[in-house]
C-alpha beads as a LAMMPS data file, in Angstrom:
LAMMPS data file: protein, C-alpha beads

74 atoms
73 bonds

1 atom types
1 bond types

-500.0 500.0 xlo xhi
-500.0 500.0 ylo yhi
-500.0 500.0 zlo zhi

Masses

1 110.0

Atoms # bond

1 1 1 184.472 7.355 -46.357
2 1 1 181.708 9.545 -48.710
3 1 1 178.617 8.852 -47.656
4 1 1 175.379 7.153 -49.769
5 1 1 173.773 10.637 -50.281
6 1 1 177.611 11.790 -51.624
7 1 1 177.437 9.343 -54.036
8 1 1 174.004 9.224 -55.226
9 1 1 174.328 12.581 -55.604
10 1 1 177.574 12.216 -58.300
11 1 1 175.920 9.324 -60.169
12 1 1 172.877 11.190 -60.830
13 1 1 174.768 14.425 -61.876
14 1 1 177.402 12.072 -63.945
15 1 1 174.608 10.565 -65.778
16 1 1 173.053 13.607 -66.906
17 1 1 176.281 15.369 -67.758
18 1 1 177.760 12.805 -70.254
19 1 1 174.106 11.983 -71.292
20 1 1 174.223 15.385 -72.574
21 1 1 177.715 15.910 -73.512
22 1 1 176.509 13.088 -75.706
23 1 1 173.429 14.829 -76.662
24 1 1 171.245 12.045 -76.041
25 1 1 167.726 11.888 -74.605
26 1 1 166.629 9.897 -71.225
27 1 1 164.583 7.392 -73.825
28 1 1 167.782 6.799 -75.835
29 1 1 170.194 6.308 -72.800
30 1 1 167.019 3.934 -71.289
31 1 1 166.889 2.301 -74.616
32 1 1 170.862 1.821 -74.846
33 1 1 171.017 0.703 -71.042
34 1 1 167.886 -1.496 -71.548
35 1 1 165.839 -0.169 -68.893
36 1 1 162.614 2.284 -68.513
37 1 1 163.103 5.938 -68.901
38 1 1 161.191 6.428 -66.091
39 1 1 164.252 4.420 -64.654
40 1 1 166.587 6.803 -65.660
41 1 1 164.456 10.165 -64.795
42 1 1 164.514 8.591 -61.161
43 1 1 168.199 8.023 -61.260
44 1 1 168.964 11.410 -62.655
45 1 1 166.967 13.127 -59.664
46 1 1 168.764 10.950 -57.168
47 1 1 165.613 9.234 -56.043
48 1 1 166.858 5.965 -56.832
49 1 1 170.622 3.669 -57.086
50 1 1 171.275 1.514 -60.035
51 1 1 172.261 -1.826 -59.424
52 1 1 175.575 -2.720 -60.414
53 1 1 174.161 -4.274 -63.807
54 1 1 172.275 -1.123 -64.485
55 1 1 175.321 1.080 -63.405
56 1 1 177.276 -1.352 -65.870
57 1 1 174.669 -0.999 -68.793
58 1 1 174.215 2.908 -68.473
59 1 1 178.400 3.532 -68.179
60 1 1 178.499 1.193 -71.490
61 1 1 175.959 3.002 -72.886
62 1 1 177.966 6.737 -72.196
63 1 1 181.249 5.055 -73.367
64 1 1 182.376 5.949 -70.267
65 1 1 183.617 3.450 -67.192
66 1 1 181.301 2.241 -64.366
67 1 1 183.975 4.517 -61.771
68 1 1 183.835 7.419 -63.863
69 1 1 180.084 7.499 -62.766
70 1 1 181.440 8.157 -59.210
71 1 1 183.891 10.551 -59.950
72 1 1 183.371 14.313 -58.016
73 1 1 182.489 16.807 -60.426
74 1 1 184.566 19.736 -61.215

Bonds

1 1 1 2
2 1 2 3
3 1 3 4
4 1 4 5
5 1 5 6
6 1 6 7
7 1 7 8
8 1 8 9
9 1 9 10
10 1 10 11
11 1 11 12
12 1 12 13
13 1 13 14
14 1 14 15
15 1 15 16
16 1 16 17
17 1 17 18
18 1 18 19
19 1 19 20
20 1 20 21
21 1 21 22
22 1 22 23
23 1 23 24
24 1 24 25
25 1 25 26
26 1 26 27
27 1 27 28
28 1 28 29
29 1 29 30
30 1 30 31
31 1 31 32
32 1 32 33
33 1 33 34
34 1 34 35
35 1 35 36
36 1 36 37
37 1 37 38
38 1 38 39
39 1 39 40
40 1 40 41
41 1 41 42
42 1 42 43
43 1 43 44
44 1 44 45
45 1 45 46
46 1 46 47
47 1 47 48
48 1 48 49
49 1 49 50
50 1 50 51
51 1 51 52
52 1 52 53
53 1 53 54
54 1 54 55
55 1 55 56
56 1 56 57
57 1 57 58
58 1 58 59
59 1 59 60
60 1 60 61
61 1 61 62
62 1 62 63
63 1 63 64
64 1 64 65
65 1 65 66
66 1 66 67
67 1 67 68
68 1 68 69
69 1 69 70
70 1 70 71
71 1 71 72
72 1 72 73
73 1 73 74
């Protein structure tokens, strides 16, 4: 089983890495995701989890899939 630190640790280096393969700011992805940037700034540092709506809204926003967010990088 991967642990809560495993996987807060993908989803906030996930989120930045298609953020900015998509070359798009925290305040766009926050705007797209409806949320706060400050939201996503805590996300992407891996002080905070999404809930599963958030996850949902920010993976939408990416064009990418909510699992994709939990993938292990390369």
């Amino acid at each position: 089983m991967i642990s809560t630190e495993e996987l807060t640790r993908r989803l906030a280096s996930n989120i930045r890495r298609y953020r900015k393969v998509k070359k798009i700011t925290q305040v766009v992805l926050a705007a797209k995701a409806d949320t706060d940037e400050r939201y996503i700034q805590s996300i992407e540092a891996g002080d905070r989890v999404p809930g599963v709506i958030i996850a949902y809204r920010i993976a939408q926003a990416l064009e990418i899939s909510v699992d994709t967010l939990f993938e292990e990088s390369e």
